[in-house]
ChimeraX commands (.cxc) that place a marker at each C-alpha (Angstrom):
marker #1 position 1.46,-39.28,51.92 radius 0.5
marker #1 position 1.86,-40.40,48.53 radius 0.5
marker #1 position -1.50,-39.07,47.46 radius 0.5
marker #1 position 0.04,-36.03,48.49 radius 0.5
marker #1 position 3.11,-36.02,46.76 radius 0.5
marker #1 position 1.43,-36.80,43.60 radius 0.5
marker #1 position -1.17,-33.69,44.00 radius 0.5
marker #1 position 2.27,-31.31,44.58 radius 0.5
marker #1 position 3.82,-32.59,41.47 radius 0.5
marker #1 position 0.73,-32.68,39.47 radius 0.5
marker #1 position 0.31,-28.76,40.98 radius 0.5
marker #1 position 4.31,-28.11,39.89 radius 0.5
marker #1 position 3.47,-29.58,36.72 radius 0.5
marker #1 position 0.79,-28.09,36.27 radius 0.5
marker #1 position 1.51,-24.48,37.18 radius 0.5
marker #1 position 5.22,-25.09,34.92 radius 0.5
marker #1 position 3.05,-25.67,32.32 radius 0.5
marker #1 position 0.42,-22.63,32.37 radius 0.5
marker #1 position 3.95,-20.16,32.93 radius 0.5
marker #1 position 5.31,-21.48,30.12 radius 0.5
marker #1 position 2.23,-20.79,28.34 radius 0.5
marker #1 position 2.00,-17.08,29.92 radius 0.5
marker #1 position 5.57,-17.00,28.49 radius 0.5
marker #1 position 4.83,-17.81,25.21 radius 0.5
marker #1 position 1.35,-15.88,24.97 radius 0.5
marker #1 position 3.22,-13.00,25.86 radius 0.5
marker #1 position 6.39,-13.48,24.03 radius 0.5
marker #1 position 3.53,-13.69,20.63 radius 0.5
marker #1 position 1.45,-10.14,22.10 radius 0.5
marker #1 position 4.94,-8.18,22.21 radius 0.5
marker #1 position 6.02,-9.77,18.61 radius 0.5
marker #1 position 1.99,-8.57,16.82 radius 0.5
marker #1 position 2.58,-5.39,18.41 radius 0.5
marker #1 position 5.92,-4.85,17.47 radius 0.5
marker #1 position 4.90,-5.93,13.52 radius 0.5
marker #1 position 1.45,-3.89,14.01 radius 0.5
marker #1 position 4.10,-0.52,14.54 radius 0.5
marker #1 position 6.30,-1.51,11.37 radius 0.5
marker #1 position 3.01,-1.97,9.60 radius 0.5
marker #1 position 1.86,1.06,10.44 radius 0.5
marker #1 position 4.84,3.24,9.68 radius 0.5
marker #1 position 5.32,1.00,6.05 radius 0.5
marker #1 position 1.63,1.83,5.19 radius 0.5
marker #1 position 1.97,5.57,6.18 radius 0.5
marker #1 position 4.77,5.98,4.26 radius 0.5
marker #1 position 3.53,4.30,1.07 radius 0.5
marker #1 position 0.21,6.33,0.76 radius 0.5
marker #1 position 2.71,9.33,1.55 radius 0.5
marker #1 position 5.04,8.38,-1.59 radius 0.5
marker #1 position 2.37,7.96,-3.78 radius 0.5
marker #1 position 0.24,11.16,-2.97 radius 0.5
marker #1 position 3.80,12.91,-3.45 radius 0.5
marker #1 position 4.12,11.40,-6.53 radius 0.5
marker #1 position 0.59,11.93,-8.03 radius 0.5
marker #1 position 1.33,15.37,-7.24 radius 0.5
marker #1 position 4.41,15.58,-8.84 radius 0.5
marker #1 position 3.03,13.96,-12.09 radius 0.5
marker #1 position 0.02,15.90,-11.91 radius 0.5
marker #1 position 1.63,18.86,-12.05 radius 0.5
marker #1 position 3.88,17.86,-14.53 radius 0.5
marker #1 position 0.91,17.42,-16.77 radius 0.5
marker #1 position -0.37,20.38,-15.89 radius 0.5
marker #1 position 2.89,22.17,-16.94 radius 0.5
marker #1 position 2.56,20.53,-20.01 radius 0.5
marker #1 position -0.93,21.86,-20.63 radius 0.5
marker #1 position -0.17,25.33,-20.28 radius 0.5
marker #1 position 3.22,24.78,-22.94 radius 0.5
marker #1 position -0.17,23.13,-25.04 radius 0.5
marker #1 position -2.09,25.77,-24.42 radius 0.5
marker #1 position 0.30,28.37,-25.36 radius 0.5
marker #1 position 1.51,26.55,-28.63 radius 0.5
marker #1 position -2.12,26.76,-29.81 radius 0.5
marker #1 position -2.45,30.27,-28.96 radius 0.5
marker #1 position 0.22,31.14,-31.00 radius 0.5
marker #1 position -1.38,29.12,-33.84 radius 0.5
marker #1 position 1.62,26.40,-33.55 radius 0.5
marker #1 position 0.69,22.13,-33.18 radius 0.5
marker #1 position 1.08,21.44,-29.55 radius 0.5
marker #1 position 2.25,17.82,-30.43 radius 0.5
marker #1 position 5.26,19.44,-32.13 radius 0.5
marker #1 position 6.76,20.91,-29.07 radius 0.5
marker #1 position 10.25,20.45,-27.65 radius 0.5
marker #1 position 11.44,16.35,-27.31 radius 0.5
marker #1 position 13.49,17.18,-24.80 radius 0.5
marker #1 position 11.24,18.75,-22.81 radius 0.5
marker #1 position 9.22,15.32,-23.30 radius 0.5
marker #1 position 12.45,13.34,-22.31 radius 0.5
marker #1 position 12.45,15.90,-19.08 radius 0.5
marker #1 position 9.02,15.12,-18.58 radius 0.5
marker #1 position 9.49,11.61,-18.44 radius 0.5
marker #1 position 12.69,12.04,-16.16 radius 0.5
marker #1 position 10.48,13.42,-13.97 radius 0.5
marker #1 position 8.07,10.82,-13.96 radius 0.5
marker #1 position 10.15,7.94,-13.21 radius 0.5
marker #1 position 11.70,9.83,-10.62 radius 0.5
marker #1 position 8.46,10.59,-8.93 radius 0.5
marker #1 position 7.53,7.27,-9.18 radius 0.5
marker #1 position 10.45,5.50,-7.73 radius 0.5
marker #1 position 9.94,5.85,-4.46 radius 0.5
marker #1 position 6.45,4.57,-4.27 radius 0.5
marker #1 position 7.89,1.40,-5.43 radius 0.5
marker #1 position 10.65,1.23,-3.09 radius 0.5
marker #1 position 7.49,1.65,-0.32 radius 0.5
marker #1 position 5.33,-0.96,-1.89 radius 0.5
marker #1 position 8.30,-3.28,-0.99 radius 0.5
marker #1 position 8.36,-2.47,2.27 radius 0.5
marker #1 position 4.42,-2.86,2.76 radius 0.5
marker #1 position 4.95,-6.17,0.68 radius 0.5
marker #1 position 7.62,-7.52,3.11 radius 0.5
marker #1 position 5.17,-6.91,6.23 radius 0.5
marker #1 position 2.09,-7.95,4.83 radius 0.5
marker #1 position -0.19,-9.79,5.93 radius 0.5
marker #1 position -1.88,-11.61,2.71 radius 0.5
marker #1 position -5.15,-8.71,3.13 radius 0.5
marker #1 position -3.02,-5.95,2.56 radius 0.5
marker #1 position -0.96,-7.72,-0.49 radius 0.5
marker #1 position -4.08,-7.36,-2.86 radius 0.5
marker #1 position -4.35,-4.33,-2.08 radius 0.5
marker #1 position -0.73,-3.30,-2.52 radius 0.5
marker #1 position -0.14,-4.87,-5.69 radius 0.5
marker #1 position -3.45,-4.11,-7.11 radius 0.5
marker #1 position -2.34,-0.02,-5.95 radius 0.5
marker #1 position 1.12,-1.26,-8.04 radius 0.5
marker #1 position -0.63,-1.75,-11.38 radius 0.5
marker #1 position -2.71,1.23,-11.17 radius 0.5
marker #1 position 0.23,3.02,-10.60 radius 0.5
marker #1 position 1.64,1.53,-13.70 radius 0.5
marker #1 position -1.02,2.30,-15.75 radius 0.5
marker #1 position -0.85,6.38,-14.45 radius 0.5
marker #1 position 2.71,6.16,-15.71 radius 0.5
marker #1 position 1.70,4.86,-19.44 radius 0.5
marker #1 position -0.90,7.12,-19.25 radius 0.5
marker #1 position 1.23,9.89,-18.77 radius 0.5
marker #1 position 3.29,8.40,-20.99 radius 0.5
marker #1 position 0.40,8.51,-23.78 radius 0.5
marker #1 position -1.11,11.80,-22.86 radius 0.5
marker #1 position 2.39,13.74,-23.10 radius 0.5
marker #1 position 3.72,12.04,-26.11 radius 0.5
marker #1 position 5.27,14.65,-28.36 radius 0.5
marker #1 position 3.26,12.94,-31.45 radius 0.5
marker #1 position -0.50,12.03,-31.67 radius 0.5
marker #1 position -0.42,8.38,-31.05 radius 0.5
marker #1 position -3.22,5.76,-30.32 radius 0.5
marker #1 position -4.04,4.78,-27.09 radius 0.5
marker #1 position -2.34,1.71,-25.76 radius 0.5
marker #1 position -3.99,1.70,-22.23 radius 0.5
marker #1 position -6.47,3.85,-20.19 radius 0.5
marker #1 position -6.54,7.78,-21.08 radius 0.5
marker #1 position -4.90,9.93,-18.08 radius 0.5
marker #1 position -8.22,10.78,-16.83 radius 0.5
marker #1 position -9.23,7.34,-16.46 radius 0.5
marker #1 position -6.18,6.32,-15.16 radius 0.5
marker #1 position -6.39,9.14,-12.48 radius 0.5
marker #1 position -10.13,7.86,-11.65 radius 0.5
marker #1 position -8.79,4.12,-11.07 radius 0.5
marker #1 position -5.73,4.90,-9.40 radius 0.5
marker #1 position -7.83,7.08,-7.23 radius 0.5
marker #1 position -10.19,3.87,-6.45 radius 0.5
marker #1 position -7.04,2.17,-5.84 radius 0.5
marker #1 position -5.89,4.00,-3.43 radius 0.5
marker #1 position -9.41,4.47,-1.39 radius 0.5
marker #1 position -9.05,0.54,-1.57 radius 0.5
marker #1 position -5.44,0.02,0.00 radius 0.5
marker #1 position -6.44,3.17,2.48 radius 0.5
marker #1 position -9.26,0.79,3.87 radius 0.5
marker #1 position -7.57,-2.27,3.73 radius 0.5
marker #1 position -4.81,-1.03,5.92 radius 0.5
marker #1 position -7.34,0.39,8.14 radius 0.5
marker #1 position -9.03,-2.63,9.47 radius 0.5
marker #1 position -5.53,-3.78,9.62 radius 0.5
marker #1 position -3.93,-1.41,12.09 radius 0.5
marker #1 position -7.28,-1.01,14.23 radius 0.5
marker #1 position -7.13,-4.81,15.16 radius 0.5
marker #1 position -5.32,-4.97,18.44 radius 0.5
marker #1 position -2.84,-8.18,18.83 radius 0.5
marker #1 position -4.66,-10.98,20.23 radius 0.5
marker #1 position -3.09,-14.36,20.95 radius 0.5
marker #1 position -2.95,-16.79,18.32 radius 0.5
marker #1 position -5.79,-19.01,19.53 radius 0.5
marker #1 position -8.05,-16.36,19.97 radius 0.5
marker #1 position -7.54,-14.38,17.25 radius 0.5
marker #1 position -9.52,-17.54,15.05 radius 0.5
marker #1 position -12.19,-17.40,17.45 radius 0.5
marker #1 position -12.51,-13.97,17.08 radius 0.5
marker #1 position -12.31,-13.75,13.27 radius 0.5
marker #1 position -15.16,-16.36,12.86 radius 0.5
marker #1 position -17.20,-14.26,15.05 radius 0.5
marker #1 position -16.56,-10.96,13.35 radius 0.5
marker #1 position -17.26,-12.96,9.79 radius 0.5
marker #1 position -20.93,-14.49,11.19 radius 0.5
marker #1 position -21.88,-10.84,12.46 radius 0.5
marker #1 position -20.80,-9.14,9.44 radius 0.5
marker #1 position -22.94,-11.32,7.25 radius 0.5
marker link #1:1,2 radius 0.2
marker link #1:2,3 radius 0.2
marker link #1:3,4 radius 0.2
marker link #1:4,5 radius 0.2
marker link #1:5,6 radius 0.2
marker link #1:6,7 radius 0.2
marker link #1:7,8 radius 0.2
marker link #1:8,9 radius 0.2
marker link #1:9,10 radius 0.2
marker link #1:10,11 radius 0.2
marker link #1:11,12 radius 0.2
marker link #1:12,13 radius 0.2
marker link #1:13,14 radius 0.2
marker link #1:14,15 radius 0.2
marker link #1:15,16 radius 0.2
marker link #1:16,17 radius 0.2
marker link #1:17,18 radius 0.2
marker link #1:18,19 radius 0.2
marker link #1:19,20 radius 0.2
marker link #1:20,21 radius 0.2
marker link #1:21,22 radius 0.2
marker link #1:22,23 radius 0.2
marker link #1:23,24 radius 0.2
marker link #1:24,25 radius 0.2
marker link #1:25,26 radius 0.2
marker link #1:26,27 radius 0.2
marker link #1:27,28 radius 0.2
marker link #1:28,29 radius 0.2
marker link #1:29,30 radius 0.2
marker link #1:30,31 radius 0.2
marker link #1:31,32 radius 0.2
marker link #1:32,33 radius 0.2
marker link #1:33,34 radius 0.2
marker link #1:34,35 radius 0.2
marker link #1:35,36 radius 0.2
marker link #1:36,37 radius 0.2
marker link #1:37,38 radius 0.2
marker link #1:38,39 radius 0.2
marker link #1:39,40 radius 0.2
marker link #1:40,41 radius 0.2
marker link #1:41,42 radius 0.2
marker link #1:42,43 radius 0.2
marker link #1:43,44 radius 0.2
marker link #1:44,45 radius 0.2
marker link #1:45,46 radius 0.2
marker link #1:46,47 radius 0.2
marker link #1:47,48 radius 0.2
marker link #1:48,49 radius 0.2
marker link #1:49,50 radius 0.2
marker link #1:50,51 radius 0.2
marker link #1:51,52 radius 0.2
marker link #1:52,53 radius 0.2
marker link #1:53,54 radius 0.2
marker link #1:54,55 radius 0.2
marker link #1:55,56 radius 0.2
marker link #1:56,57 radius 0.2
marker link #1:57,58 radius 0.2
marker link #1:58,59 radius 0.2
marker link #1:59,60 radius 0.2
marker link #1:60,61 radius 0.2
marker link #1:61,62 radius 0.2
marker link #1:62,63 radius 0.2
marker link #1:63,64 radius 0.2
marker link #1:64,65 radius 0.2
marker link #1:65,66 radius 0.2
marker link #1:66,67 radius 0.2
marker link #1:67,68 radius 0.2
marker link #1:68,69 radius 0.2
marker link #1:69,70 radius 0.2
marker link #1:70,71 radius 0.2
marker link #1:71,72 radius 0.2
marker link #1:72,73 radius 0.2
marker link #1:73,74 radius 0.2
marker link #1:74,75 radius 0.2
marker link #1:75,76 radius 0.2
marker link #1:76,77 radius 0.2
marker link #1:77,78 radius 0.2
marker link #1:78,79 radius 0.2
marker link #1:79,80 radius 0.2
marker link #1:80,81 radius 0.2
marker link #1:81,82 radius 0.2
marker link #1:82,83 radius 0.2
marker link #1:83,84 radius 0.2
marker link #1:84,85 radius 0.2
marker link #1:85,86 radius 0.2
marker link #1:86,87 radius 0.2
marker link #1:87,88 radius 0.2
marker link #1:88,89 radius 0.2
marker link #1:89,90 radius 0.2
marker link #1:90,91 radius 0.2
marker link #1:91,92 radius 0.2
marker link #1:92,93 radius 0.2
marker link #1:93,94 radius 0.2
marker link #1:94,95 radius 0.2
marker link #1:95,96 radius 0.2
marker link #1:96,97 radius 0.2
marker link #1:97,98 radius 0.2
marker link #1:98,99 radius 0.2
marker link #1:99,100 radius 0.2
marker link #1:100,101 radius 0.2
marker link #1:101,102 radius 0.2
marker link #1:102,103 radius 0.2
marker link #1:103,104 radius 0.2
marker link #1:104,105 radius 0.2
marker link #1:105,106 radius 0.2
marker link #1:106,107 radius 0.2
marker link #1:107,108 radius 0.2
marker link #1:108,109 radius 0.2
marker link #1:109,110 radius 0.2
marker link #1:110,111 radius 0.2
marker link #1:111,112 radius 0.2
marker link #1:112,113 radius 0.2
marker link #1:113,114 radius 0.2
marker link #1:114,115 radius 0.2
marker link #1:115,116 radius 0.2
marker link #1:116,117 radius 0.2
marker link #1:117,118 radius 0.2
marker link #1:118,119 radius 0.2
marker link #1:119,120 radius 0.2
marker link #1:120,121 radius 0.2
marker link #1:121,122 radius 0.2
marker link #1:122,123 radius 0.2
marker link #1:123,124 radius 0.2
marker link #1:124,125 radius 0.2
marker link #1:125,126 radius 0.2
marker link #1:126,127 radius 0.2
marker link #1:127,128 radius 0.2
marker link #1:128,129 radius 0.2
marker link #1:129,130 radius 0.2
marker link #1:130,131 radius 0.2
marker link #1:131,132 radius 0.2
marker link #1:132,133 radius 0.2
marker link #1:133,134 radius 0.2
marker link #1:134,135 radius 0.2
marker link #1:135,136 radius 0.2
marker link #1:136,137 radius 0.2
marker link #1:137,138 radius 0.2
marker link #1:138,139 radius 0.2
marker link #1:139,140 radius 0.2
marker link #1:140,141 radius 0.2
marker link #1:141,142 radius 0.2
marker link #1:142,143 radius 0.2
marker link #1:143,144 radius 0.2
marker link #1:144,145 radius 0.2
marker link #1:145,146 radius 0.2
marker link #1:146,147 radius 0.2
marker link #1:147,148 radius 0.2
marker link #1:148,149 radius 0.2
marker link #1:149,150 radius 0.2
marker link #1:150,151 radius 0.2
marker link #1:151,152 radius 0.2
marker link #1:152,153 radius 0.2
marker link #1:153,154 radius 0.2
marker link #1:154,155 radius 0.2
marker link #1:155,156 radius 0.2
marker link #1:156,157 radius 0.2
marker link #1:157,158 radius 0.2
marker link #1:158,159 radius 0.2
marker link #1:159,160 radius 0.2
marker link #1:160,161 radius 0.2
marker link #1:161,162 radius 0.2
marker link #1:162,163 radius 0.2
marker link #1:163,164 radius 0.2
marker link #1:164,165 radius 0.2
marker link #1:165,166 radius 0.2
marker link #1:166,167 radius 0.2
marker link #1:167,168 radius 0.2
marker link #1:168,169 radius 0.2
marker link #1:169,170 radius 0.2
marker link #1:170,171 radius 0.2
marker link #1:171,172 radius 0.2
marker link #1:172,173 radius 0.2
marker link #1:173,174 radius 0.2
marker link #1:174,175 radius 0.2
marker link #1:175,176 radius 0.2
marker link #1:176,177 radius 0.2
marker link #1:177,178 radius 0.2
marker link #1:178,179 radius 0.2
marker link #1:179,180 radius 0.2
marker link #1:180,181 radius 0.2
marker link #1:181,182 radius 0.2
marker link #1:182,183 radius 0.2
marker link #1:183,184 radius 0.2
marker link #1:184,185 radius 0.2
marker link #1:185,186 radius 0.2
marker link #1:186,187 radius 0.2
marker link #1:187,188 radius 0.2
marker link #1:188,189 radius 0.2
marker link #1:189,190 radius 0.2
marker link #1:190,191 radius 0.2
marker link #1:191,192 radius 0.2
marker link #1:192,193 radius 0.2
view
């Protein structure tokens, strides 16, 4: 009889214990998902700000070119055109590029630690488009501090291939529980190479 009455608690015990861990498994699944979501949204909306605002600034350029272009057609010095329309320019530009920072804070805040190389790495390319546009529509022939806009275009470009891949092996991973999930990124790292 006593045999017996240790078995059922040791079965209660037991069977607490494994609900509570159901509980808590489950609990952690609903929480990944509910991040994965934000992520995705976060991520969407970042490479959304910042191909709205390469647009915008490659335009502007453009815009600029075809003032350029004009000027020399009519035998004026296309670095002696309008400093307000440079000041405009630059308006513009900050205000194109505002919101991609605002987003970068937002994928920042989310994470995880794969993505934030990515995001801040996107960040400084971003900030070297801006001095390049910076450099290429200066009103007066100055020296190059940084890259040339075309080079700048070519790395922020890179850049953004970069972050558009590192967010995609982030959203395709499905939530896994904690314990698992190590198991099953040592296995994806030994069959990857």
């Amino acid at each position: 009889m006593i045999i017996a009455a240790l078995v059922a608690l040791a079965g209660t015990f037991g069977g607490l214990i494994i609900g509570r861990r159901q509980v808590h498994d489950q609990a952690h699944i609903e929480h990944e998902q509910w991040l994965r979501e934000r992520r995705q949204t976060a991520y969407g909306n970042y490479l959304a700000a910042w191909d709205k605002a390469f647009g915008e600034l490659t335009t502007e350029v453009a815009r600029l070119e075809e003032i350029w272009n004009a000027m020399e057609e009519h035998g004026q010095d296309p670095h002696s055109y309008d400093i307000e329309e440079w000041i405009a320019a630059h308006e513009k530009a900050e205000a194109a590029i505002s919101p991609v920072r605002e987003s970068q804070e937002q994928v920042l805040l989310l994470g995880p630690e794969a993505i934030d190389g990515a995001a801040i790495g996107m960040g400084e390319r971003l900030e070297d488009l801006r001095q390049a546009f910076v450099g290429h529509t200066a009103p007066i022939a100055t020296p190059a501090v940084g890259p040339s806009w075309g080079e700048a275009v070519a790395a922020m470009k890179e850049a953004r291939a970069a972050m558009f891949e590192a967010m995609r092996m982030e959203v395709r991973e499905a939530p896994v529980i904690a314990s698992k999930r190590r198991l099953f990124r040592g296995r994806r790292r030994a069959l990857s190479g």
